[in-house]
C-alpha positions as CSV (number, residue, x, y, z in Angstrom):
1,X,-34.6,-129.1,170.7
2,X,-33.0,-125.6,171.6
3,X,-30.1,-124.8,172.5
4,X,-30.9,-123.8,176.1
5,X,-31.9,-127.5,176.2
6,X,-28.7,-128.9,174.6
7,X,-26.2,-126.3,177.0
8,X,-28.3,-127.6,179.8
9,X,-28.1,-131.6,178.8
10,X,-24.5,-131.0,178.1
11,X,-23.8,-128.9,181.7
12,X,-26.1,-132.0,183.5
13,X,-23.9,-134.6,181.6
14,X,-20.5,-133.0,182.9
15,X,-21.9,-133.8,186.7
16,X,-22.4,-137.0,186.4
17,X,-20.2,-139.9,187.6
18,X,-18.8,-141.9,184.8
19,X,-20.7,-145.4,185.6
20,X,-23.8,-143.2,185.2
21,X,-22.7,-141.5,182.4
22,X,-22.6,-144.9,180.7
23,X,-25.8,-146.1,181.6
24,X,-27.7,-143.1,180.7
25,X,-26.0,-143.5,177.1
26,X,-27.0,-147.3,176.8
27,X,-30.3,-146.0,177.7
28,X,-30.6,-143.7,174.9
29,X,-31.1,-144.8,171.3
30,X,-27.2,-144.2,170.5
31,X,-29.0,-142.5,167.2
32,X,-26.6,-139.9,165.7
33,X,-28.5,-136.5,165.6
34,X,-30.5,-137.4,169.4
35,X,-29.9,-134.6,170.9
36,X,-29.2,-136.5,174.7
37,X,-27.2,-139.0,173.1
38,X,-25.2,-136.4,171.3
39,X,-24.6,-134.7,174.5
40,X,-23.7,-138.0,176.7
41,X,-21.5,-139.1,174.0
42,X,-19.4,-136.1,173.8
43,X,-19.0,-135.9,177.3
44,X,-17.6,-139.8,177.1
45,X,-15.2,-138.8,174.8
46,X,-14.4,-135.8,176.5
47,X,-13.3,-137.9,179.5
48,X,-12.0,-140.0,177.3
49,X,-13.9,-143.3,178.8
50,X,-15.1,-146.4,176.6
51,X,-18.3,-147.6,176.1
């Protein structure tokens, strides 16, 4: 993926509410290098939430 696609994920993932922050990341692989699950994690961690 680009990195227009990965600003964009990342930009998408800080509007989200935090319950749907989860769920999109338990609907992602959770493989490290997937480029949505990347960018949902960090945004987690950012807001310093658990999954």
């Amino acid at each position: 993926m680009d990195n227009d696609s990965s600003d964009a994920e990342a930009k998408a993932a800080g509007m989200m509410t935090d319950e749907f922050l989860r769920r999109a990341f338990e609907r992602t692989t959770g493989d490290v290098g997937d480029p949505e699950a990347d960018a949902l994690l960090a945004e987690i961690k950012r807001r310093g939430l658990d999954i």
